[in-house]
N, C-alpha and C positions, 0 to 999 in steps of 0.2 A: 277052269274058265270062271271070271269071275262075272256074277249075277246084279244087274243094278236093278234099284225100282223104279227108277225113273232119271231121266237127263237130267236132273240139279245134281243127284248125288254121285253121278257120273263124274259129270265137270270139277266137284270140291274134291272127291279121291286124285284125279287128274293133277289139279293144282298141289294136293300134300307131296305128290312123287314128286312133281318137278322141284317144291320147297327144300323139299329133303335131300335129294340129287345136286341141286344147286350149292345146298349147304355142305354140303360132300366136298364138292369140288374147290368151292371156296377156302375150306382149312386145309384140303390138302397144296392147292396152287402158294396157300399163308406159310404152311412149313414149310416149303420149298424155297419161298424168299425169302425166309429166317436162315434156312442154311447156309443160301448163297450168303446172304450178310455176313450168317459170321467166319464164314471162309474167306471171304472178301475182307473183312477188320481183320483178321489176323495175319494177313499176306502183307509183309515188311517192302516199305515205302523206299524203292532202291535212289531216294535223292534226299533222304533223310539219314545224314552220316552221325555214328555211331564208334564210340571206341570196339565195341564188337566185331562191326562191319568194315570198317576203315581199313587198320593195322593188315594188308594184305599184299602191297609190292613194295621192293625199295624205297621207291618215293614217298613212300609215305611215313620214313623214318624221317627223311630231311623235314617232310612237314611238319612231327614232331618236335623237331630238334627247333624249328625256325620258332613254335612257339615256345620254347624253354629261350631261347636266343631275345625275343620279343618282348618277354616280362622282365627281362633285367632291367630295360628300360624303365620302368616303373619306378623305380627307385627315387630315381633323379625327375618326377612328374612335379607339374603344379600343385602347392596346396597352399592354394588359395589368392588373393591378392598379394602381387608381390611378393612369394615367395617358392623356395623348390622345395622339395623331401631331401634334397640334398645337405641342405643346410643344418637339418638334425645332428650332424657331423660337425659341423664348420662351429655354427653360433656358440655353442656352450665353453670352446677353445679358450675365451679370451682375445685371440687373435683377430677378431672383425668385427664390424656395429654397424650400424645400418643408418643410412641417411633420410632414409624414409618414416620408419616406424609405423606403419597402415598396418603391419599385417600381426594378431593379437597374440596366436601360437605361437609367431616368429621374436615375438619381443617376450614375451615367459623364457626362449631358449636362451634369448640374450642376457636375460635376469635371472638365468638359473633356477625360474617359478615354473617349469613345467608340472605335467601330472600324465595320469594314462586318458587323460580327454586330450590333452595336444595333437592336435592332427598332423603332424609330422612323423609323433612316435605312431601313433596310429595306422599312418599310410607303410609306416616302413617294417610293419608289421604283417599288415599287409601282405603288401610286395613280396618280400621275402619266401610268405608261402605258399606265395601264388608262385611264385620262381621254384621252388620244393613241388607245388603241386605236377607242374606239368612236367617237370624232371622225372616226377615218380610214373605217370604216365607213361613217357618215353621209356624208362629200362623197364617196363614192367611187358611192355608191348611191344616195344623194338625184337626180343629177341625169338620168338614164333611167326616172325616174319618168311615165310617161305613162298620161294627161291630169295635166296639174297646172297649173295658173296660174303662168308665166313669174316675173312679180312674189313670189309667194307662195315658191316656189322660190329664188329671190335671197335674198330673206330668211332661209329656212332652211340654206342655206349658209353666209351670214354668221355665223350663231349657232355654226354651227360651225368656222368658220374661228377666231372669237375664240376661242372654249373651248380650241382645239388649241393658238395662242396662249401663252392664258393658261397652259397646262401646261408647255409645253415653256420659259419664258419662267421659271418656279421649276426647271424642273431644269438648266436650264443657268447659271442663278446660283449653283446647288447642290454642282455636279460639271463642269462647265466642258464640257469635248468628250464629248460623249453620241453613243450611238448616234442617227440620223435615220431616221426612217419614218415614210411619208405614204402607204402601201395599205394594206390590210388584208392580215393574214398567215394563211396557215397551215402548216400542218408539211412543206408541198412546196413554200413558197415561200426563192427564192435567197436570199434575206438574209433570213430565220430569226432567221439569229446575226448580225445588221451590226456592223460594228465601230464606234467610238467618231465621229464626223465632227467634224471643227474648228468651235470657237464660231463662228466668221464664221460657216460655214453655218448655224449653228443659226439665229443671228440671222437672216440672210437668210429664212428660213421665216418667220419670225416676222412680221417687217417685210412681209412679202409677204401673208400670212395678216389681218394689221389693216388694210394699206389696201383687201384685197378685202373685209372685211366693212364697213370706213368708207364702201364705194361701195354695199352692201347694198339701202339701202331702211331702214332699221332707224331707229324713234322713238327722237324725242333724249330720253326716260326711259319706263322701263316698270315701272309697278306691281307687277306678277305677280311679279317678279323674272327675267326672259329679259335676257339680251342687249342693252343700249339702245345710239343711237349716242354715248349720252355716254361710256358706258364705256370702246366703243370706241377714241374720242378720247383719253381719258384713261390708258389702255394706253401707245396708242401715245407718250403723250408721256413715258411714265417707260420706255418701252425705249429709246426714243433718248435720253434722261438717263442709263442707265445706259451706252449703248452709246459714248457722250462719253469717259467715264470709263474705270479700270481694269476690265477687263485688254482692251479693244481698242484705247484712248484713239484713237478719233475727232475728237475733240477739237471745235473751236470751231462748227465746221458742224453739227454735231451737238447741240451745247447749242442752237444757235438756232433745228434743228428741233422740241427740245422745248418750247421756249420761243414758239415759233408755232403747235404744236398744242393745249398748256395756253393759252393766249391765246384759241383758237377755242370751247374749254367757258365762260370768263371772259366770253369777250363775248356767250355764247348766255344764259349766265345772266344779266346786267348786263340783257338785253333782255327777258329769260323770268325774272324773277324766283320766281314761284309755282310752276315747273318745278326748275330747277336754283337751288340757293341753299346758305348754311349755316344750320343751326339756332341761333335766338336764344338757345336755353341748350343749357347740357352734358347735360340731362336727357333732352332730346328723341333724344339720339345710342344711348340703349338704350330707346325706347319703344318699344313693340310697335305703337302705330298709326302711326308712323313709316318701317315697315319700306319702305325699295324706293321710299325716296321722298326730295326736294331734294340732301340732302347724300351722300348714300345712293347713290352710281352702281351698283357689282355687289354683291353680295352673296350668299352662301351660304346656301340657306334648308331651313328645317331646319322638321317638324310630326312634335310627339309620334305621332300617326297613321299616320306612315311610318319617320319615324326622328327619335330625342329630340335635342336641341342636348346636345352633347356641352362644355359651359360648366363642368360641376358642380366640376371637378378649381378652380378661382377660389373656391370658396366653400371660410368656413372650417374647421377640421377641426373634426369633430363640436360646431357650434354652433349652435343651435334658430335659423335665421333667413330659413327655408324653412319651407310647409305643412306639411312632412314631419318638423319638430322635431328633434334632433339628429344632422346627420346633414351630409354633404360631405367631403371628401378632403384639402381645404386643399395638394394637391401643386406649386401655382403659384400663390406669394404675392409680393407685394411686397418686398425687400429694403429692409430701414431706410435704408439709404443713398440708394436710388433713391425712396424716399417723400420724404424730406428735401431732394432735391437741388430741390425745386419751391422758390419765390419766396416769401415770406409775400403771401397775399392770391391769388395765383395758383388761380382758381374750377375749374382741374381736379381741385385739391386738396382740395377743400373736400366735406364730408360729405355724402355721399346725393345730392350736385347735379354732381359733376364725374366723375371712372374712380376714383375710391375711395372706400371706406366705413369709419369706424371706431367705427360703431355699429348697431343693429338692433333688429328687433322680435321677439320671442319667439316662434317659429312661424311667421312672416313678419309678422302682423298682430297681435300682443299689443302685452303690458308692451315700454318702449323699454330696450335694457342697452348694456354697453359689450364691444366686443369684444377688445379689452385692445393690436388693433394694427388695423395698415391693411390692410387687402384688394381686391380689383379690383371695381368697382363699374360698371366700361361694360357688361359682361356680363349681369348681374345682372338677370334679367325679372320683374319687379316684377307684372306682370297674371297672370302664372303663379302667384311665388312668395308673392304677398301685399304689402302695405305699410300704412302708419300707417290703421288698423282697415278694413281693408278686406282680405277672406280672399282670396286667391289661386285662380286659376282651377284651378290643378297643369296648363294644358296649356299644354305648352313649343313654342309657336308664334313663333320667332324667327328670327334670320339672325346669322351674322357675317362684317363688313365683312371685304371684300379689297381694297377702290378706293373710295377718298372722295375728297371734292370738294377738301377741303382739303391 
């Protein structure tokens, strides 16, 4: 029992127990909401999606695939005033010039003064591995997908095998020895920075990547616009044409593998006529009910919805021949010389029926005028932009070819 001398010192022992008691309880009640915290921060945020978390039912391979399907589109994107990433292709030809001249990248391609600052080559640079990246994603993740249909699974890898393909397949035509990556990266992976790998290997990817999608499962054409085995085939047979040639010159074995695998689309059509075929006229090669169909193997597809065809830089520069009245960019025109270089009678030539136009309708579907020169006319979505009195829909629901039959 304990002895006090008097009520003061009673009252200040009183208050030390309760200080100390108090202070007790308060770092124990402290650790306790340190713990909950950090069990609470570490418990994974089920709406914060994650290639870890994600890749777990079928559906979630089409998601996948839809973003490898999604970046192709990049290619063919704006860069810049008046002009596409498409034209990286086109300008350097010879074959077209531009009635505008605004846009500064696009006139270096025309004058053959580019550099690695042009944002054309840049963007398609780009593109390309952004198209590569989420392909490597996709096979790297598609195939631990469990439950999934065996079959169903083949097939989605094929799709992605070709699209990776198809990319790597333009930039190493582009830039010869490229970096190679086939995992998905991020910022603690060892090759981050890879260095450039030898075209053999590129190709070898390549060549490797078409014949596992060739063995896929994959219908010999697909409407939708996915992946078909014709395409497939038909890849394959101009990488081994090109890979015949400069700069690996493979030479003769190699022409005859091209020339074996184009021969297997030939003989599927010859048999399959209503499937694979060419179109009876030049008209049908920009219809819009045509899209993803006979002549038609891969193609880029493109819905005002999601995202516009990016075509309009073909039209002329501010000439009423579209819904929209006058209005176009005219920055990829024909060059007189490459108009003229055709045949007389030559039906690609020829007005509103063949890849050029050198006349129009007033708003798309008016009075008929002249447009005083030739213009690109394969492009040209007649059910969007209007034709002879019939108004135009304005929804630019189209594709354009990267692999034709012919």
């Amino acid at each position: 029992m304990l002895v006090y001398k008097n009520l003061k010192e009673k009252k200040i022992t009183m208050k030390r127990t309760i200080f100390k008691n108090t202070g007790k309880l308060l770092l124990c009640t402290s650790l306790l909401i340190a713990s909950g915290c950090n069990k609470f921060l570490e418990e994974k945020d089920p709406s914060n999606l994650a290639p870890e978390s994600f890749f777990t039912v079928p559906e979630h391979a089409d998601a996948a695939l839809a973003a490898v399907y999604r970046t192709t589109r990049t290619l063919w994107d704006g860069a810049g005033i008046f002009s596409s990433n498409w034209q990286l292709l086109e300008a350097p030809t010879g074959t077209s010039t531009t009635e505008t001249a605004q846009n500064s990248d696009l006139n270096n391609l025309y004058s053959l003064t580019w550099d690695g600052n042009t944002g054309h080559i840049v963007n398609y640079w780009n593109n390309l591995y952004y198209v590569i990246a989420n392909a490597n994603l996709a096979l790297d993740k598609i195939p631990g997908i469990t439950p999934m249909d065996e079959t169903l699974k083949k097939r989605k890898l094929a799709e992605a095998q070709f699209l990776r393909a198809w990319a790597y397949f333009y930039a190493v035509r582009l830039w010869g020895d490229i970096p190679l990556i086939t995992k998905p990266q991020t910022a603690t992976s060892e090759d981050f920075f890879p260095p450039r790998a030898p075209q053999e290997e590129v190709y070898k990817l390549i060549v490797d990547d078409l014949v596992a999608a060739e063995a896929g499962g994959l219908p010999w054409m697909d409407a939708t616009g996915r992946v078909s085995l014709a395409a497939v085939k038909a890849q394959l047979s101009k990488v081994y044409l090109t890979m015949a040639g400069q700069p690996l010159n493979k030479g003769a074995a190699y022409y005859k593998l091209a020339a074996d695998k184009a021969k297997e689309v030939i003989n599927y059509s010859n048999a399959n006529p209503g499937v694979i075929n060419l179109f009876s006229t030049y008209y049908d090669v920009h219809s819009v009910a045509q899209n993803n169909k006979l002549e038609h193997l891969f193609e880029i597809q493109f819905n005002l919805d999601v995202q516009a065809n990016p075509m309009d830089n073909y039209y002329p520069n501010f000439k009423a021949v579209t819904y929209a009245g006058q209005s176009g960019t005219g920055s990829s025109v024909p060059t007189p010389s490459f108009y003229k270089s055709y045949e007389a009678g030559d039906l690609r030539a020829k007005d509103q029926e063949g890849y050029f136009y050198t006349s129009y309708y007033t708003n798309g579907n008016g009075a008929p005028f002249d447009l005083g020169a030739p213009y690109v006319f394969k492009h040209f979505n007649i059910t969007a932009n209007g034709g002879p009195g019939v108004a135009g829909s304005r929804e630019q629901r189209d594709k354009i070819d990267v692999l034709k039959k012919d």
